[in-house]
Backbone as JSON Lines, residues from 0, in Angstrom:
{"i":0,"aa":"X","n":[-18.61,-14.71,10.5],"ca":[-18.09,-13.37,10.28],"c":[-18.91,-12.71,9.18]}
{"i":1,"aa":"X","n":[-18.99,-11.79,9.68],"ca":[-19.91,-10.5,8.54],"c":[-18.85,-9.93,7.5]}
{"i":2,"aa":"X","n":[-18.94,-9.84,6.4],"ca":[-18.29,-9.79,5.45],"c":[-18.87,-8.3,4.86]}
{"i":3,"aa":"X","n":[-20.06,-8.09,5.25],"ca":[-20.48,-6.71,5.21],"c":[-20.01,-5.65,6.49]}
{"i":4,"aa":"X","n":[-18.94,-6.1,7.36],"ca":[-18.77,-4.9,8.18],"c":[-17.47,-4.88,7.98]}
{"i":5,"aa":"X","n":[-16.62,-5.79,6.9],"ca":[-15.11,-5.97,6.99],"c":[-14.76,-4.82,5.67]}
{"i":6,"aa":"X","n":[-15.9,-4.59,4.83],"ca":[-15.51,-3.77,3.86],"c":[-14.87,-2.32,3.92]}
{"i":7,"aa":"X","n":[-16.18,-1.95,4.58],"ca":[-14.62,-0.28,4.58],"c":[-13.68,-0.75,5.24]}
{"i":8,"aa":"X","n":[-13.08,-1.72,5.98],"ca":[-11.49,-1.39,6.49],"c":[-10.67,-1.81,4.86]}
{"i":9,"aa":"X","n":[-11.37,-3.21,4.22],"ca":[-10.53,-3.41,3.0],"c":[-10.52,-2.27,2.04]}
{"i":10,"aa":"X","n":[-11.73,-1.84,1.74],"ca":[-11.57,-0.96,0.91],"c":[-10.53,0.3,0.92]}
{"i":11,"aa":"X","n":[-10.3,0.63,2.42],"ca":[-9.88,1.94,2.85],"c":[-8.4,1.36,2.54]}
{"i":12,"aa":"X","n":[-7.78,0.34,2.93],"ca":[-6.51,-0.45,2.99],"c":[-5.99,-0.59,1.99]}
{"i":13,"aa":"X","n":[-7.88,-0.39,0.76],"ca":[-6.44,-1.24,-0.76],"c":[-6.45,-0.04,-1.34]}
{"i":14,"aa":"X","n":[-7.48,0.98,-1.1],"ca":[-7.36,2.26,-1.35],"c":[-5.93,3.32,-1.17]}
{"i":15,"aa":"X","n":[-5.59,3.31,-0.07],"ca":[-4.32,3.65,0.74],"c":[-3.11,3.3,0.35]}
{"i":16,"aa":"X","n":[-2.66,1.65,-0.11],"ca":[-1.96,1.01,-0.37],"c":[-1.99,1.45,-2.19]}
{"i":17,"aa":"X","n":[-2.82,1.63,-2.75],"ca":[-2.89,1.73,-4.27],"c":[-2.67,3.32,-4.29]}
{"i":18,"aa":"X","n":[-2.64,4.1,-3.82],"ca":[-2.32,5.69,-4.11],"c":[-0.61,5.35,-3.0]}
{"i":19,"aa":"X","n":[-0.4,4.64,-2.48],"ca":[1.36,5.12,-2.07],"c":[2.25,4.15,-3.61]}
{"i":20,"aa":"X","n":[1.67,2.93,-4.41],"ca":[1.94,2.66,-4.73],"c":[2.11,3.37,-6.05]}
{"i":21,"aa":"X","n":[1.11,3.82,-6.39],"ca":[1.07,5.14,-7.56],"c":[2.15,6.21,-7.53]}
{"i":22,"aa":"X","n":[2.01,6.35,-6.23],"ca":[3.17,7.35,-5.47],"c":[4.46,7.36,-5.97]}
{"i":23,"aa":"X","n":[4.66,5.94,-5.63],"ca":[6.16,5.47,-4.84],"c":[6.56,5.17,-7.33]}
{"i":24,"aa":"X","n":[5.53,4.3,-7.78],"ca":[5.51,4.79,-9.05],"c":[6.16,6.3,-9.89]}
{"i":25,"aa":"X","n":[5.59,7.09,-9.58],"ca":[5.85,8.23,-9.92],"c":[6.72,8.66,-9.55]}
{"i":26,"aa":"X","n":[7.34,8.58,-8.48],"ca":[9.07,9.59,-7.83],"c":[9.79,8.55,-8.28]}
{"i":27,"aa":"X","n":[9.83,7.17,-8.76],"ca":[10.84,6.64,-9.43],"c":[10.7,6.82,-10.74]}
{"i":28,"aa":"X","n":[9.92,7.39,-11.44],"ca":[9.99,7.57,-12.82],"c":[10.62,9.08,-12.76]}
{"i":29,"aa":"X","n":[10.49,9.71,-11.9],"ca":[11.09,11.34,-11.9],"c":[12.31,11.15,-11.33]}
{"i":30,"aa":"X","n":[13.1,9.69,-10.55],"ca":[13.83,9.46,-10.06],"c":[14.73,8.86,-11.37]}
{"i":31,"aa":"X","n":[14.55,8.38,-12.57],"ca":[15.32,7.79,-13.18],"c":[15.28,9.18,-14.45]}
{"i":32,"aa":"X","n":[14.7,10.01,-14.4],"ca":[14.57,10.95,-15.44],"c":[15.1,12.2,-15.03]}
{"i":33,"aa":"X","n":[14.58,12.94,-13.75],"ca":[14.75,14.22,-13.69],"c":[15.41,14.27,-12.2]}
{"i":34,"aa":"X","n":[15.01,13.95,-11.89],"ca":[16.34,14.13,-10.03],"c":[16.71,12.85,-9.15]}
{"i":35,"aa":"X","n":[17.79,11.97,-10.15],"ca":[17.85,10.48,-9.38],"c":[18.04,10.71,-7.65]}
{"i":36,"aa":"X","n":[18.71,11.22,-7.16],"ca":[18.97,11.06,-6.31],"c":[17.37,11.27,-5.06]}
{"i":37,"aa":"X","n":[16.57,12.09,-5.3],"ca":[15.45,12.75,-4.67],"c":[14.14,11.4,-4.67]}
{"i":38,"aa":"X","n":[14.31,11.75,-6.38],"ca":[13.36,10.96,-6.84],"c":[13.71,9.31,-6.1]}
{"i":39,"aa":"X","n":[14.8,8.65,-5.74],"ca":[14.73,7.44,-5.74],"c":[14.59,7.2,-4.48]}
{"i":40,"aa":"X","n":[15.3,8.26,-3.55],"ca":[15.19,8.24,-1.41],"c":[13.65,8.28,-1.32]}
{"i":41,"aa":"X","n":[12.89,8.92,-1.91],"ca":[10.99,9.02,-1.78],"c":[10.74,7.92,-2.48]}
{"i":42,"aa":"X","n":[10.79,6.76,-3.64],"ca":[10.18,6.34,-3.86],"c":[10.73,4.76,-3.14]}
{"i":43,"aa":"X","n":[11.36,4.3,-2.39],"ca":[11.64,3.53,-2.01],"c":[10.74,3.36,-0.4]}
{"i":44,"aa":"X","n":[10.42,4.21,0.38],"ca":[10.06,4.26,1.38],"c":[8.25,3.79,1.05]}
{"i":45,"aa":"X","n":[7.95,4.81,-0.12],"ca":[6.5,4.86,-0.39],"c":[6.44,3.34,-1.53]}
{"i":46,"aa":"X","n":[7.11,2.77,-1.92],"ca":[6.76,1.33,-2.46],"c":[6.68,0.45,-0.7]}
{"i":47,"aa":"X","n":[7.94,0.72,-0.35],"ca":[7.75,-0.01,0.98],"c":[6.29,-0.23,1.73]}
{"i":48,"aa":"X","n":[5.64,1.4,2.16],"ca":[4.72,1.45,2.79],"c":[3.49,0.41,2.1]}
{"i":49,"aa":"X","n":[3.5,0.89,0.89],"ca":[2.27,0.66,0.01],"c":[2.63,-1.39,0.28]}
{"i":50,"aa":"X","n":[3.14,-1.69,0.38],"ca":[3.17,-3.3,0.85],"c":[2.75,-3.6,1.7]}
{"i":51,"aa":"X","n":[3.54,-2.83,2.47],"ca":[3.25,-2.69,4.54],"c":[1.51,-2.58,3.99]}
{"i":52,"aa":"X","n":[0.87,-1.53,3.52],"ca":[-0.56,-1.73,3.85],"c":[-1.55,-2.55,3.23]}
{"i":53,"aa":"X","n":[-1.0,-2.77,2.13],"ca":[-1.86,-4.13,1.5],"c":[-1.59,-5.45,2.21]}
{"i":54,"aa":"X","n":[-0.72,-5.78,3.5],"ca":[-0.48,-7.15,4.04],"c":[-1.07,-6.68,5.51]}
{"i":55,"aa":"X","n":[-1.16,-5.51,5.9],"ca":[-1.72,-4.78,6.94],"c":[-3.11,-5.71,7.51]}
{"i":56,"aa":"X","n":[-3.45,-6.39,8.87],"ca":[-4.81,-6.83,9.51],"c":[-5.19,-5.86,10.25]}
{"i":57,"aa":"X","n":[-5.71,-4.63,10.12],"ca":[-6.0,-3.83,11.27],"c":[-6.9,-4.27,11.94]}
{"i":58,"aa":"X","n":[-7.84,-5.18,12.25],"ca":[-9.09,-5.7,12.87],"c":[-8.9,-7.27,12.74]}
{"i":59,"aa":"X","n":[-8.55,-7.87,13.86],"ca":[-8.33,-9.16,13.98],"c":[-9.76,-9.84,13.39]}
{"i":60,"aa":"X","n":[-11.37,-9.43,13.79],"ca":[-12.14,-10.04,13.35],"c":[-12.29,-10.48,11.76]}
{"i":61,"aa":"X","n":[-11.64,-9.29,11.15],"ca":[-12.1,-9.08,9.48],"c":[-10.44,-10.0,9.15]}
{"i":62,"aa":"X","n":[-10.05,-10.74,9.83],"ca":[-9.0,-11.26,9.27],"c":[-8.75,-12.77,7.92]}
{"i":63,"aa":"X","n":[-8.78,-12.4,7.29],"ca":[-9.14,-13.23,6.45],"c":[-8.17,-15.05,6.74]}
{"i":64,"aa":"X","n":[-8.51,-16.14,7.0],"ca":[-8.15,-17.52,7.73],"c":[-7.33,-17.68,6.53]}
{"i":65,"aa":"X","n":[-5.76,-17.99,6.79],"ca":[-5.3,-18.64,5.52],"c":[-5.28,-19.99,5.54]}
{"i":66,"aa":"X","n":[-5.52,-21.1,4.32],"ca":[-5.81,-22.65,4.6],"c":[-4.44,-22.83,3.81]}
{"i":67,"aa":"X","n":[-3.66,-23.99,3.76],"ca":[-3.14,-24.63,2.74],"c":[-3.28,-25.7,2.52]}
């Protein structure tokens, strides 16, 4: 496996996953300060996602083998 053609999907993935997580960051800090109720329904979905895409394989080839 080419490890040089798996990069933009990781990059784009941890990219994606690190701005919902920033996200999902921020509406719970505006969620415990300035509008709990708003702030906490948005930041629960966008922590969610931001997991969902950092565990995300979109390309079976670039799949990284887990050993134990």
């Amino acid at each position: 496996m080419q490890t040089k053609a798996c990069m933009p999907e990781r990059f784009s993935k941890l990219l994606l996953a690190a701005i919902l997580l920033l996200g999902g960051i921020g509406f719970g800090v505006i969620g415990f300060t300035v509008l709990p109720v708003i702030g906490l329904l948005a930041a629960v979905p966008m922590l969610v996602l931001s997991g969902y895409f950092y565990r995300v394989h979109l390309n079976e080839k670039c799949r990284i083998e887990e050993t134990r």
